[in-house]
C-alpha atoms as one frame of an Amber mdcrd trajectory, in Angstrom:
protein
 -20.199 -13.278  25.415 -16.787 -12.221  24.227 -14.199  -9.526  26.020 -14.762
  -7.255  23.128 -18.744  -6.691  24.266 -18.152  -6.652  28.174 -15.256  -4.880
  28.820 -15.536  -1.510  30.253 -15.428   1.510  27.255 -12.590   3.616  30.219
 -10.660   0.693  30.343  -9.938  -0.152  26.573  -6.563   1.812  25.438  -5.744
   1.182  21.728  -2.160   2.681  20.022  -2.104   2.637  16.556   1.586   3.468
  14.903   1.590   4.915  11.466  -1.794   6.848  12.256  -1.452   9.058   9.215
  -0.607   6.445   6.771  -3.374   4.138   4.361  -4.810   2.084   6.795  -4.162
   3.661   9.996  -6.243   6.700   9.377  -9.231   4.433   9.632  -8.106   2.548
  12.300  -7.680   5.293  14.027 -11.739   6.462  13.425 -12.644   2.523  13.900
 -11.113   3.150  16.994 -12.709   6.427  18.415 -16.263   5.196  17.091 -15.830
   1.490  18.951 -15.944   3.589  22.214 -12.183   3.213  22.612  -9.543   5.276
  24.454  -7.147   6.126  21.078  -3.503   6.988  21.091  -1.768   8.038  17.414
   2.042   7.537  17.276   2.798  10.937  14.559   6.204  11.554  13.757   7.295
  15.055  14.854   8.077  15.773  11.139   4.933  15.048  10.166   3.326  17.681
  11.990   5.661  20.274  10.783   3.520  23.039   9.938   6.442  25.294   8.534
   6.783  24.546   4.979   3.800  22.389   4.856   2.225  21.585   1.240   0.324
  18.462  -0.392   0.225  15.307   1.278   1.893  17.028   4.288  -0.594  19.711
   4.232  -3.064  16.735   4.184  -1.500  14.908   7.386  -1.650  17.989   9.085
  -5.605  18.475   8.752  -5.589  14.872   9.738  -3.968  15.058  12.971  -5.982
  18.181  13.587  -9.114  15.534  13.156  -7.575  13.160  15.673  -7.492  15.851
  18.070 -10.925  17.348  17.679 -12.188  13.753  17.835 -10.693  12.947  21.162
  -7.760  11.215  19.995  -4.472  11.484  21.964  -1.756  12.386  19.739   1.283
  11.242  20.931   4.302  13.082  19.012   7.235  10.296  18.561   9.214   7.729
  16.545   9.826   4.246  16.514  13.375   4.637  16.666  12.951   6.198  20.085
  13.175   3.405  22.667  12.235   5.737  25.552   9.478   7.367  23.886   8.309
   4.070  22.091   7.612   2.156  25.870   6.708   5.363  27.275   3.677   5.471
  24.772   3.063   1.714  25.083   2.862   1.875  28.643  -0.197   4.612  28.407
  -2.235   1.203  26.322  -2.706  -2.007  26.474  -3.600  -2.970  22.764  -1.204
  -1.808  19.620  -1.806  -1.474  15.843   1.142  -1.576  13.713   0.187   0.268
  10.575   3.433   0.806   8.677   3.431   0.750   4.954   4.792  -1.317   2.830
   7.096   0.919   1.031   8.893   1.879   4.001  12.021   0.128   3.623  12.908
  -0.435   6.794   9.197  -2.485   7.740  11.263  -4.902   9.415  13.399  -2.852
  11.369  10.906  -0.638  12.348   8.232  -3.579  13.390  11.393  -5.222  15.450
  11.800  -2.281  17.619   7.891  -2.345  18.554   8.442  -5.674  19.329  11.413
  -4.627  21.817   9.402  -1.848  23.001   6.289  -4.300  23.501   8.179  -6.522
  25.623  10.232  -4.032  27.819   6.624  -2.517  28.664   5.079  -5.265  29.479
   1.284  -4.615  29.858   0.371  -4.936  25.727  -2.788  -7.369  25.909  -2.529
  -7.503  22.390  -0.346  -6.612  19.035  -1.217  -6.488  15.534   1.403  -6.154
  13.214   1.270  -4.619  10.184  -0.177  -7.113   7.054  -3.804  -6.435   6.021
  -3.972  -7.903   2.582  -2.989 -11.965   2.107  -2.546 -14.583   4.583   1.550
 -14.090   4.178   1.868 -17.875   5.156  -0.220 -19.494   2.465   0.942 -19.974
  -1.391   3.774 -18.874  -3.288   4.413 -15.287  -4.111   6.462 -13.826  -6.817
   8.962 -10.663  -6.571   8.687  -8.155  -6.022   5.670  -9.067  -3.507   7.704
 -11.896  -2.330  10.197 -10.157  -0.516   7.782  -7.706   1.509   5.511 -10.414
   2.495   8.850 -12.731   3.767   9.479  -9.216   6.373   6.329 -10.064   7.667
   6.406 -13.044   7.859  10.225 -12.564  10.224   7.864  -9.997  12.063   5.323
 -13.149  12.622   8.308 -15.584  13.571   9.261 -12.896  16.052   6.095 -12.146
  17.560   5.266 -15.646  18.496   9.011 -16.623  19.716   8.523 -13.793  22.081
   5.023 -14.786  23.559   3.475 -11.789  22.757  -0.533 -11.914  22.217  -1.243
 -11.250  18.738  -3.767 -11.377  16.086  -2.624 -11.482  12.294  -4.881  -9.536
  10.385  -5.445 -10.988   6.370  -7.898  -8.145   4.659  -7.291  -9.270   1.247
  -8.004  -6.725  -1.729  -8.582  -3.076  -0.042 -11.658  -1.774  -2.182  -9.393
   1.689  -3.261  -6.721  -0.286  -5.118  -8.853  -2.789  -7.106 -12.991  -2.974
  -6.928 -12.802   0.627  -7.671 -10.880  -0.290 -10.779 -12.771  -3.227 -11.533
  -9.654  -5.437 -11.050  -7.594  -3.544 -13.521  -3.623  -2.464 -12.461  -2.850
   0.250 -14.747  -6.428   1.936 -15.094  -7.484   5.242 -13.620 -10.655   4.114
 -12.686 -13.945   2.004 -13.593 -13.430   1.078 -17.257 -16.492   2.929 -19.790
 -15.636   0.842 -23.011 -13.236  -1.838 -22.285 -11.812  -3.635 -19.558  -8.855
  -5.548 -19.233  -8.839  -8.918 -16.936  -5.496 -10.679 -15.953  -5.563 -14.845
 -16.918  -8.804 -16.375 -17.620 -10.993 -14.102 -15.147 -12.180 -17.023 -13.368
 -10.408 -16.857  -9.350 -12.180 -15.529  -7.219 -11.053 -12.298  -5.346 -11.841
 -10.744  -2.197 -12.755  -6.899  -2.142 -13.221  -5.032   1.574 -13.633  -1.360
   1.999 -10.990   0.129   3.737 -13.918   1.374   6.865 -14.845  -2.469   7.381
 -11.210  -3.577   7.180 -10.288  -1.092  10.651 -13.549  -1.753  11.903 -13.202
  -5.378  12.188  -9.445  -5.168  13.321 -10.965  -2.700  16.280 -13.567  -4.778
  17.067 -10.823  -7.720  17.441  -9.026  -6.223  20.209 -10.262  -7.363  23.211
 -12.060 -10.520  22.009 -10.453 -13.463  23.397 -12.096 -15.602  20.186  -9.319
 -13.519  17.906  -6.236 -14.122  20.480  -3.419 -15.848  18.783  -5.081 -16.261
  15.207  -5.340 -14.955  12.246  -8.687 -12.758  11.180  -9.701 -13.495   7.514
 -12.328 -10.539   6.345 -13.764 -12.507   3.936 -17.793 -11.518   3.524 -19.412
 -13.659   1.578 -21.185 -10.694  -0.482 -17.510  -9.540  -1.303 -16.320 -12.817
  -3.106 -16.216 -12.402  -7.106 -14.373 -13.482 -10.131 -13.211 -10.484 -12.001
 -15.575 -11.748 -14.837 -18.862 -11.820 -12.125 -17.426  -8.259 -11.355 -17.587
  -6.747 -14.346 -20.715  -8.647 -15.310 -22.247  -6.942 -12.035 -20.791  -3.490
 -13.835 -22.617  -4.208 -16.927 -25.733  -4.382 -15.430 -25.477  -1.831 -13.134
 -24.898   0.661 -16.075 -27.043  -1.412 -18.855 -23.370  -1.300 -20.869 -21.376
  -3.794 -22.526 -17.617  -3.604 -21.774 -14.912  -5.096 -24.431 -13.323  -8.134
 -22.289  -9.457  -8.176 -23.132  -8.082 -11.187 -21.215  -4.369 -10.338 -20.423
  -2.900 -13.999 -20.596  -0.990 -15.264 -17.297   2.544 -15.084 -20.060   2.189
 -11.571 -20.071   1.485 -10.865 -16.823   4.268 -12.474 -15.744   6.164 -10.308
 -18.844   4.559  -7.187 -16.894   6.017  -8.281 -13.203   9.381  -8.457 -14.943
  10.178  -5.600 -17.387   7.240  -3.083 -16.397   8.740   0.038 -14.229   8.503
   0.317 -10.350   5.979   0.359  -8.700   4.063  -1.633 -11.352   5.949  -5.014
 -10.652   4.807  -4.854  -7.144   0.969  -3.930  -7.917   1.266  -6.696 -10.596
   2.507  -9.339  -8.484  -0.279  -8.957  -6.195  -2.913  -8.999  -8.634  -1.216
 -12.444 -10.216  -1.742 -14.141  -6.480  -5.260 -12.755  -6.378  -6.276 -12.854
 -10.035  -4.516 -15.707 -11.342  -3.716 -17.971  -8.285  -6.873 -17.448  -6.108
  -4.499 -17.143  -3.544  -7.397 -15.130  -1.121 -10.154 -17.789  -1.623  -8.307
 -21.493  -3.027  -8.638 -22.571   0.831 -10.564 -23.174   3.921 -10.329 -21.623
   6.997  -8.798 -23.699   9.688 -10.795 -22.910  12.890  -7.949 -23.612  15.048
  -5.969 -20.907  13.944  -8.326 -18.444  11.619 -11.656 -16.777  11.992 -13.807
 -14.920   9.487 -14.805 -11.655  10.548 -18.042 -11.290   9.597 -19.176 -14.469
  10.656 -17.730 -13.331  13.888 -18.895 -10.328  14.126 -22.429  -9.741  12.339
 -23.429  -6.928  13.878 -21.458  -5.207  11.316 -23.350  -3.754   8.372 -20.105
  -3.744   5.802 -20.167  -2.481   2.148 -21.333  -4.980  -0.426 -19.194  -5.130
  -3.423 -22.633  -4.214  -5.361 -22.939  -1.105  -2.906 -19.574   0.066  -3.043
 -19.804   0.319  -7.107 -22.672   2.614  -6.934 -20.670   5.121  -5.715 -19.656
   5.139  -9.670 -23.063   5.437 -11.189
């Protein structure tokens, strides 16, 4: 029997920095629904309700949700040293779930780091990745230069002996299943579709709810410390053409295949404007490359996540497109 199933539900204290953002929101309700203790890092700003309007409006209903859930939110900023150890002190597992797009990702994951080891106690990190395994293949720019951040943030976590588990989510659902694998769409294609090289790789697709569920339930297991946890369900694995095959007969419609050759996606990486390059380049590792699925899992350093953990009833790729019907 692992930690994560015997340890005591008052003694589990999870922090998750960058609460508001993509993925933290549902680590955060992972979190509270695993039985856990849950601490949000929010900015101060971000709870500004003076002025508030759109996606600020938005954060503010969501840290109102933390708190009528039971979370604790903890008002602070990672450039706060004090406040940073302060709040690590208070838990002994942290989720680092800082975008992409922030510029400073490296900066900011460096002073968690600090902050980890001045504290002390943190049984567990996990930095912020959750999409490819940043150490396999060869990644183009603009991808190329986030991923190499993370991979410093990796370099730095292990040189400082601080438990860790690497977590490699591959496609989140919202960005690409609900597009059916299309960049540039604005949502499930009705008459044609357009697939990037030969539509042959095969992808991985997770909903965003499995992805924090999975990296929650990793937390205290002692089978995830120090490795890397590939969600890779085997009812999630498709080529885009078996994806839009299982679209076609879902809806009893044939779509108009227009295969975007690997030339002109690379054309697309280079002249199309930001943020496209960045969207494209992933899609050319996961498309094109097969960059989630062209290897095995070494055991001594990876597990899968739902062979680890099969209690968890996660959305099929064929479930998840119903939601379209």
């Amino acid at each position: 029997m692992s930690r994560s199933e015997i340890i005591s539900e008052s003694a589990s204290k999870v922090l998750v920095i960058g609460a508001t953002g993509y993925i933290g929101r549902y680590l955060v309700e992972a979190s509270v629904k695993l039985g856990h203790q849950t601490f949000a890092l929010v900015r101060p700003a971000t709870a500004n309700i003076a002025g508030a309007h759109g996606d600020d409006e938005s954060k503010i209903n969501l840290i109102q949700s933390f708190q009528n859930a039971g979370v604790h939110v903890l008002f602070g900023d990672v450039n706060d040293e004090e406040g940073l150890v302060a709040a690590m002190r208070k838990v002994d597992v942290v989720y680092s779930a800082l975008g992409h797009h922030q510029c400073k990702l490296l900066q900011y994951q460096t002073l968690i780091i600090a902050a980890i080891k001045k504290a002390g106690n943190i049984k567990r990190f996990f930095p912020s990745e959750f999409g490819f395994d940043i150490e396999r293949g060869q990644f183009l720019e603009p991808l190329k230069s986030v991923l190499a951040e993370k991979i410093k943030i990796r370099e730095a976590v292990r040189k400082e002996g601080i438990p860790y588990t690497f977590v490699s989510s591959n496609f989140a659902a919202t960005y690409f299943l609900s597009k059916l694998g299309q960049v540039e769409a604005d949502g499930i294609p009705t008459a044609t579709v357009s697939i990037l090289g030969d539509g042959n790789p095969k992808a991985v697709y997770v909903d965003e709810h499995d992805i924090a569920t999975y990296s929650i339930k990793a937390a205290y297991d002692e089978r995830t410390l120090n490795k890397t946890l590939y969600i890779r369900p085997l009812a999630n694995i498709y080529s885009t053409n078996e994806l839009v095959s299982l679209w076609e007969t879902k809806t009893n419609k044939t779509l108009k295949r227009i295969y975007v050759s690997e030339e002109e996606v690379l054309k697309k990486i280079n002249e199309s404007p930001v943020p496209l390059p960045f969207f494209y380049a992933v899609a050319y590792a996961g498309f094109i490359k097969g960059q989630m699925t062209n290897f095995d899992i070494n055991p001594s350093i990876g597990v899968e996540a739902s062979s680890l953990y099969p209690d968890v009833e996660y959305t099929t790729v064929e479930k998840y497109l119903d939601r379209f019907l």
